[in-house]
Each structure stands twice: as C-alpha cells, then as structure tokens.
N, CA, C and O atoms as a CHARMM CRD file, in Angstrom:
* protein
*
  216
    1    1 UNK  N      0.83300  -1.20000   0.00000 PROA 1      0.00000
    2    1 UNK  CA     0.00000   0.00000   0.00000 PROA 1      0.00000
    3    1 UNK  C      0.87100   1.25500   0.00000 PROA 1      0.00000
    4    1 UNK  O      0.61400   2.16100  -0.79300 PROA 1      0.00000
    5    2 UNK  N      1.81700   1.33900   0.79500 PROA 2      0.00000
    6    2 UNK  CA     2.88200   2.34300   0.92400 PROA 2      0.00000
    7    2 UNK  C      3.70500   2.75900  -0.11500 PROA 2      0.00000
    8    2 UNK  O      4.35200   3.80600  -0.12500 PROA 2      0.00000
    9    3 UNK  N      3.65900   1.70800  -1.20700 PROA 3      0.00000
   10    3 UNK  CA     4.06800   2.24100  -2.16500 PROA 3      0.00000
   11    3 UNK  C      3.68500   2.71600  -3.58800 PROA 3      0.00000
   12    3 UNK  O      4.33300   3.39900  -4.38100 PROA 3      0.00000
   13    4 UNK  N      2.56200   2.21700  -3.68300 PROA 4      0.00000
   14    4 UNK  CA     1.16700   2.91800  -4.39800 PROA 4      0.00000
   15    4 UNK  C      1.03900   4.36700  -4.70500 PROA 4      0.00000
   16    4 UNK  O      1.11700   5.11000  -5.68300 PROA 4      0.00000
   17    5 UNK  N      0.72100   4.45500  -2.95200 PROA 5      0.00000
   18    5 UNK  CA     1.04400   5.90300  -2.45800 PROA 5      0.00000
   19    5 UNK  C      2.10800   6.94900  -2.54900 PROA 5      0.00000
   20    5 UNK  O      1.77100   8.12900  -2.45000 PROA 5      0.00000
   21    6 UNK  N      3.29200   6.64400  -2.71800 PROA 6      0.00000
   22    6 UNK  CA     4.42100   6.53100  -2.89300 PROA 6      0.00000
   23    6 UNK  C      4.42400   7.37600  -4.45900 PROA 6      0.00000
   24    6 UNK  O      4.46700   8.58900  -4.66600 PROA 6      0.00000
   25    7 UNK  N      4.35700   6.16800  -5.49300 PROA 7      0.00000
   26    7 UNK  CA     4.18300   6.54500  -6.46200 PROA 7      0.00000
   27    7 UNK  C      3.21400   7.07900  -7.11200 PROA 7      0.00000
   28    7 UNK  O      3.45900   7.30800  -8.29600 PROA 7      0.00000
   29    8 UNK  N      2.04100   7.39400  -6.67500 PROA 8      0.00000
   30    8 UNK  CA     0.98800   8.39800  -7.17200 PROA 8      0.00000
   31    8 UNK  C      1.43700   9.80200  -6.66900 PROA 8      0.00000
   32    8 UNK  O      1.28900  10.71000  -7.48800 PROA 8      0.00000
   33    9 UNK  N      2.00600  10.15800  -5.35300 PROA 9      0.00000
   34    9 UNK  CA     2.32600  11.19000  -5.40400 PROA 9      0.00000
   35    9 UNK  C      3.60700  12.28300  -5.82900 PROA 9      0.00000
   36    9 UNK  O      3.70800  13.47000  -6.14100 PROA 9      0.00000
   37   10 UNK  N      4.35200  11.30600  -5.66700 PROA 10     0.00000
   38   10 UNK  CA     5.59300  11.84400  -7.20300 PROA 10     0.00000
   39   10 UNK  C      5.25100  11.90300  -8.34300 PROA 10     0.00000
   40   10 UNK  O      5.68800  12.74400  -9.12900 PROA 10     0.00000
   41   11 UNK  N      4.39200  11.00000  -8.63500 PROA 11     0.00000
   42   11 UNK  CA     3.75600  11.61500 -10.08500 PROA 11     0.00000
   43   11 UNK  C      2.84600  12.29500 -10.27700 PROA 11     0.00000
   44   11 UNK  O      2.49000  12.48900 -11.43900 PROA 11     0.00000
   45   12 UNK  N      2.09800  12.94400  -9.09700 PROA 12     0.00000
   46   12 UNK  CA     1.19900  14.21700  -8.76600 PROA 12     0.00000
   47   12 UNK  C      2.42200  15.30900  -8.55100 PROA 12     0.00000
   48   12 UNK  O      2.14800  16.40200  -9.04600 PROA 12     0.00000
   49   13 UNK  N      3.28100  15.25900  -8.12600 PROA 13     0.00000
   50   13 UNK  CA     4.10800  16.61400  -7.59900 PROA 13     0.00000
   51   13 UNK  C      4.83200  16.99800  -9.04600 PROA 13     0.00000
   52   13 UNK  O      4.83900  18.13100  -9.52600 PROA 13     0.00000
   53   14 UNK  N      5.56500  15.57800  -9.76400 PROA 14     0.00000
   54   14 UNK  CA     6.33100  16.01700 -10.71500 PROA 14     0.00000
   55   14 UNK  C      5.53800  16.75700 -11.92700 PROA 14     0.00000
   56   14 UNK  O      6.04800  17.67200 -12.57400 PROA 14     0.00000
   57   15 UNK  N      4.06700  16.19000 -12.18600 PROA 15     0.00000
   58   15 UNK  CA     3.21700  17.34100 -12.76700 PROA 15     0.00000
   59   15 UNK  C      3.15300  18.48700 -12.51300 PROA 15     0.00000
   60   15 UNK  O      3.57300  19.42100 -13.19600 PROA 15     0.00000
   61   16 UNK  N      2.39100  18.53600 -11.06800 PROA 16     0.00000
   62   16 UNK  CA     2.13000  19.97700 -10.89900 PROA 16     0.00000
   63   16 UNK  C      3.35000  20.81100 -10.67900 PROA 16     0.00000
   64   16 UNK  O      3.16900  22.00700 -10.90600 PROA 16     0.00000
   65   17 UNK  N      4.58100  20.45800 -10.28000 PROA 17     0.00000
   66   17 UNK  CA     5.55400  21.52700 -10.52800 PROA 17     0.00000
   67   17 UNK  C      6.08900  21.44300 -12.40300 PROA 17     0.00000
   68   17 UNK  O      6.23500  22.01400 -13.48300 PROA 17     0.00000
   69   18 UNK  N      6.12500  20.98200 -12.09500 PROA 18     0.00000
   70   18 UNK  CA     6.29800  21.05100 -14.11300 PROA 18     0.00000
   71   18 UNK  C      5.35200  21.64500 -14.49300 PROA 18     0.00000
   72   18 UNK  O      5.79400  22.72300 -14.88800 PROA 18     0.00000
   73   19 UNK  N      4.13400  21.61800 -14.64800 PROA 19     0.00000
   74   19 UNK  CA     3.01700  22.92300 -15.34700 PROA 19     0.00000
   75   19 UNK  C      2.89800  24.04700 -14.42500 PROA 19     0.00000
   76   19 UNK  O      2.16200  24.95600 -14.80700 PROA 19     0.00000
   77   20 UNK  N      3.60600  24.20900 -13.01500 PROA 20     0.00000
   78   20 UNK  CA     3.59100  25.20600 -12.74400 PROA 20     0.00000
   79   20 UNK  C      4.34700  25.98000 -13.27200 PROA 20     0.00000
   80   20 UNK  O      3.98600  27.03000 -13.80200 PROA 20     0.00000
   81   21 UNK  N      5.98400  25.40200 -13.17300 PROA 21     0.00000
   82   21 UNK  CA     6.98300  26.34100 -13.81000 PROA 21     0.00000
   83   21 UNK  C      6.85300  26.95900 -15.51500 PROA 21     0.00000
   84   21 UNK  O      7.13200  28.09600 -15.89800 PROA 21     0.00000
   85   22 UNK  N      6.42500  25.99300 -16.20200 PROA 22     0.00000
   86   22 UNK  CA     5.90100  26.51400 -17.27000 PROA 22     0.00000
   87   22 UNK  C      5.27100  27.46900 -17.53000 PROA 22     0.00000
   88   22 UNK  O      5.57000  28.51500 -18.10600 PROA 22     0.00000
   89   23 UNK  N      4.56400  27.18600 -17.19000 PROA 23     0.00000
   90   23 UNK  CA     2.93300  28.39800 -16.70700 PROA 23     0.00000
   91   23 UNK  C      3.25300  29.77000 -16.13900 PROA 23     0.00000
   92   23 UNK  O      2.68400  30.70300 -16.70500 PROA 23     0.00000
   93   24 UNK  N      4.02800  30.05400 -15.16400 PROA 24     0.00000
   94   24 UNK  CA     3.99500  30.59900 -14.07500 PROA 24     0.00000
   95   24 UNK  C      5.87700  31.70100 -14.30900 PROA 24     0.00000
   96   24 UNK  O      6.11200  32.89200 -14.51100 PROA 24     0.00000
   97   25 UNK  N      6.77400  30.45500 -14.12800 PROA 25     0.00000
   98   25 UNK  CA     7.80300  30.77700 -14.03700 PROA 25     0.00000
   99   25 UNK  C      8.69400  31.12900 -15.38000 PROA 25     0.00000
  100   25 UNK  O      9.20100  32.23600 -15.56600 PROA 25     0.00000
  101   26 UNK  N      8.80900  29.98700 -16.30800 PROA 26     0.00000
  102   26 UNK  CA     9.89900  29.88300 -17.30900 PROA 26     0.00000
  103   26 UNK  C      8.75000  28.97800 -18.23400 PROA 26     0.00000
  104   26 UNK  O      8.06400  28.10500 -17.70300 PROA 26     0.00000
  105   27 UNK  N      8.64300  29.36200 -19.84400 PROA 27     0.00000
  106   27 UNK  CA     8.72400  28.37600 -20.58300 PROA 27     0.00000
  107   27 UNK  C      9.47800  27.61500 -20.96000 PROA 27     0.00000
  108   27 UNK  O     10.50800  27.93500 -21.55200 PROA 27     0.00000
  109   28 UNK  N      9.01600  26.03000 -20.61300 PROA 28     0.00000
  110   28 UNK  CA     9.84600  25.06000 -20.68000 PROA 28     0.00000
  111   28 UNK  C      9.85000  24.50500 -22.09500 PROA 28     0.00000
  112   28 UNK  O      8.85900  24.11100 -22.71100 PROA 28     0.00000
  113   29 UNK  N     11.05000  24.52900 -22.50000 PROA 29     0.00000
  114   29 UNK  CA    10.75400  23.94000 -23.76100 PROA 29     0.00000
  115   29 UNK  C      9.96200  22.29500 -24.90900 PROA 29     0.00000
  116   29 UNK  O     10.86500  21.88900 -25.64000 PROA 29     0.00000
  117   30 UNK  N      9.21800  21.82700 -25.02400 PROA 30     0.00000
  118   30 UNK  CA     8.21000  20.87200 -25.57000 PROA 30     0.00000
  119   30 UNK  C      9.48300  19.40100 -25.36100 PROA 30     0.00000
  120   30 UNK  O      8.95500  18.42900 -24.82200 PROA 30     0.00000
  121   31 UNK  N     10.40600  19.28200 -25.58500 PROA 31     0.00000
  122   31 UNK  CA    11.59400  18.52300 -25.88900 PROA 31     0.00000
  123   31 UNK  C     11.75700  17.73100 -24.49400 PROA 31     0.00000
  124   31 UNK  O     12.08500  16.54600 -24.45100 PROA 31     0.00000
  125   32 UNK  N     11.53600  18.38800 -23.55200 PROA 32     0.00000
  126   32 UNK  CA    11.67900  18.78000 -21.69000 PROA 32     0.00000
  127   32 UNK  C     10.41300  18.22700 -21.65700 PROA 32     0.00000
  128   32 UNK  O     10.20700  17.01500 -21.72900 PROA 32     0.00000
  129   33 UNK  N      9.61900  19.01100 -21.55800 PROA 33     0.00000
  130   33 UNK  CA     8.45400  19.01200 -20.73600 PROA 33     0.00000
  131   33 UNK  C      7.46700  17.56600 -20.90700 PROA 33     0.00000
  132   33 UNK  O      6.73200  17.11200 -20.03000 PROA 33     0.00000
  133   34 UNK  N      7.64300  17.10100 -22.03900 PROA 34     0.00000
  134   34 UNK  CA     6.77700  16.26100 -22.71400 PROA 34     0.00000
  135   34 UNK  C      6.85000  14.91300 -21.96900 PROA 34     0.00000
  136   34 UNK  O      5.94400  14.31600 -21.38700 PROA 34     0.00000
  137   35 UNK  N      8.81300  14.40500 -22.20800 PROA 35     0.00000
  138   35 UNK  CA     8.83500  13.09000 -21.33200 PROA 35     0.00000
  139   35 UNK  C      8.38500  13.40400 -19.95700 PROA 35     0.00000
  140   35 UNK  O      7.39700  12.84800 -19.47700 PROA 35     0.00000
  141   36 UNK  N      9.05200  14.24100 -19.34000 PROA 36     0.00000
  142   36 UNK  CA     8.79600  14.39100 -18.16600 PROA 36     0.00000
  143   36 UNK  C      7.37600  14.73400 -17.65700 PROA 36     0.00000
  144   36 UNK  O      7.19400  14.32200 -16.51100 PROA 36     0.00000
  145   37 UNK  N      6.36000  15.35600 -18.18500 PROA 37     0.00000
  146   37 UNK  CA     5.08900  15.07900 -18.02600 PROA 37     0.00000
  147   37 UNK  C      4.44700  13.65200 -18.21000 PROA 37     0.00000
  148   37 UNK  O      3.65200  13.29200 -17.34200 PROA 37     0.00000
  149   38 UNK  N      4.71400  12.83100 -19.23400 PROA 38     0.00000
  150   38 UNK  CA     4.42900  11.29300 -19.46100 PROA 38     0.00000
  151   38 UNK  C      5.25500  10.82500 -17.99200 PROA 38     0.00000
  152   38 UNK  O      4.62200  10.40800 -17.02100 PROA 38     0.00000
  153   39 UNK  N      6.68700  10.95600 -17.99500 PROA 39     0.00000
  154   39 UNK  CA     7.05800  10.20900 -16.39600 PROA 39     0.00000
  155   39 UNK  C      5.87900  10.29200 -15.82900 PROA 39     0.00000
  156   39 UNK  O      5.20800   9.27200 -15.67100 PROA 39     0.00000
  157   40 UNK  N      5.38500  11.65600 -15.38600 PROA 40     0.00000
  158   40 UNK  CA     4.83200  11.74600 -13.70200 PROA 40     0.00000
  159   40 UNK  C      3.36200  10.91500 -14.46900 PROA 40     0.00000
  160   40 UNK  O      3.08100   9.81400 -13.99600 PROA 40     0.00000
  161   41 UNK  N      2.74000  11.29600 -15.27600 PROA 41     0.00000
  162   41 UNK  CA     1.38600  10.42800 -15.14800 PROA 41     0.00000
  163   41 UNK  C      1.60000   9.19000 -15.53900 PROA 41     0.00000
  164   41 UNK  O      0.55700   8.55800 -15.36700 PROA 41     0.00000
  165   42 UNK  N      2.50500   8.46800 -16.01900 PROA 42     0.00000
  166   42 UNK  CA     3.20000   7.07100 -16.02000 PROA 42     0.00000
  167   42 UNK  C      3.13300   6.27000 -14.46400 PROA 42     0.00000
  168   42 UNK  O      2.55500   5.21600 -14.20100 PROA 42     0.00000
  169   43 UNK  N      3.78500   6.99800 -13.71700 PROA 43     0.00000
  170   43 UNK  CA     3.68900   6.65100 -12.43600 PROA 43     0.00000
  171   43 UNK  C      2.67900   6.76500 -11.56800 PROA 43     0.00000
  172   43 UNK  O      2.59000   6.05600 -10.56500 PROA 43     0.00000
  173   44 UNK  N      1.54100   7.98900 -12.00300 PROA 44     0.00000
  174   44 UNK  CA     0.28600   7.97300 -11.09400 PROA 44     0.00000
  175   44 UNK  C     -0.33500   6.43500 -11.56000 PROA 44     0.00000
  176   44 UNK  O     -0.69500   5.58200 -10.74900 PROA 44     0.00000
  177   45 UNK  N     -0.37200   6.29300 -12.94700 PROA 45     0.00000
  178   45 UNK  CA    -1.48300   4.95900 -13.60600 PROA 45     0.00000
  179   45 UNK  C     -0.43900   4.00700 -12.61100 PROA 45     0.00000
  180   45 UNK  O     -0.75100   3.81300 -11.43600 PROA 45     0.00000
  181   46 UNK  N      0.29000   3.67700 -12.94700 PROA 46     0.00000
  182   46 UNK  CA     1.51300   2.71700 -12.06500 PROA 46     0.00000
  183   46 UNK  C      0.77000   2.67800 -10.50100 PROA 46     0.00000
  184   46 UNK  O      0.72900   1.52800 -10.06500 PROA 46     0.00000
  185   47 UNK  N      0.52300   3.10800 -10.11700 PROA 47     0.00000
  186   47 UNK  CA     0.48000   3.38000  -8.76500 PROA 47     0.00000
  187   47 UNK  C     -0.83100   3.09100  -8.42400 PROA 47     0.00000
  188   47 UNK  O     -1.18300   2.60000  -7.35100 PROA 47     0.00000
  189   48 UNK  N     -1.68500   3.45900  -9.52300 PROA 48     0.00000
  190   48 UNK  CA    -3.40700   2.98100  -9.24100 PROA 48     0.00000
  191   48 UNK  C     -3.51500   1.48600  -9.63300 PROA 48     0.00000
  192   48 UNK  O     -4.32800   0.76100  -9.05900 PROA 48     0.00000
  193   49 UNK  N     -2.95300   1.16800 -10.30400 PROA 49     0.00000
  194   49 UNK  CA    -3.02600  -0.06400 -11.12000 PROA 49     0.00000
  195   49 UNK  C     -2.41500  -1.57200 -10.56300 PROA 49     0.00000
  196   49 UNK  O     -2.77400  -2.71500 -10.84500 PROA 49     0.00000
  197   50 UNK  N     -1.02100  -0.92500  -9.38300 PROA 50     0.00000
  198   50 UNK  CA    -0.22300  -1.43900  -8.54100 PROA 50     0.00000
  199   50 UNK  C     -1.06000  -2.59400  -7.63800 PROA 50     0.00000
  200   50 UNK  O     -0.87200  -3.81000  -7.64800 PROA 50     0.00000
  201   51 UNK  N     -2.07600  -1.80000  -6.83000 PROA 51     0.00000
  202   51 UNK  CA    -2.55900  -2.51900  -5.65200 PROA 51     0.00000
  203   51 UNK  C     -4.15300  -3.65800  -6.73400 PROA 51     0.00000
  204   51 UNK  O     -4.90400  -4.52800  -6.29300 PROA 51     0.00000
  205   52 UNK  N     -4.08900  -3.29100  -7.60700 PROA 52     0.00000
  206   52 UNK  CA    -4.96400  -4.28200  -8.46000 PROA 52     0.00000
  207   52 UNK  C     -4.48100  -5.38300  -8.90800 PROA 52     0.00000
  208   52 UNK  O     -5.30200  -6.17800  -9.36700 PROA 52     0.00000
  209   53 UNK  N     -3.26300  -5.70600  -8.91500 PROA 53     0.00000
  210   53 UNK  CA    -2.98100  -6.52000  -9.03700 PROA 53     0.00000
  211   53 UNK  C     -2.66400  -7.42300  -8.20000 PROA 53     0.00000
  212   53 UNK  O     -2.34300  -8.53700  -8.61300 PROA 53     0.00000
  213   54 UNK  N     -2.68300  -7.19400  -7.13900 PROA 54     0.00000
  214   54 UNK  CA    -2.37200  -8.64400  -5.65100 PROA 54     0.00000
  215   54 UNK  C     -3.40700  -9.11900  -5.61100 PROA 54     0.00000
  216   54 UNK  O     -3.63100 -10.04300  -4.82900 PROA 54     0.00000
C-alpha cells in the first residue's frame, strides 16, 4: 500500500511543478516538458493499477 502511495504522489508533484513552472515561471521547452510530463502520469497509472494486481 505504501508504495502505491508513494508513487501516485511523485507523479502528482512532478506534474504539478512542471506545469507550474511553465505556466507561471519559465517556458519550458516541448523537448523537456513532454517526457517528463508522461514520467509523472506514467507513475500515477503505475500506482493505481499497482494494488490491483495482488
């Protein structure tokens, strides 16, 4: 369970600071932003999908 959790919320944080800084701070360039947006919601599905399987 702990790690579910774990990984849904690194891949909630690494979003929302990534579309924050974009947004907010610096445009990030598409090259950047793209994998690293797929990482973090890679890992939220990972993380929901995790405890379905035991």
């Amino acid at each position: 369970m702990k790690d579910k959790s774990i990984l849904i919320s690194v891949g909630i944080i690494i979003y929302i600071v990534m579309s924050g800084i974009d947004r907010f701070v610096y445009h990030i360039p598409n090259i950047i932003y793209i994998p690293i947006a797929i990482l973090g919601i890679a890992l939220i599905i990972i993380g929901f999908f995790k405890d379905k399987s035991k």
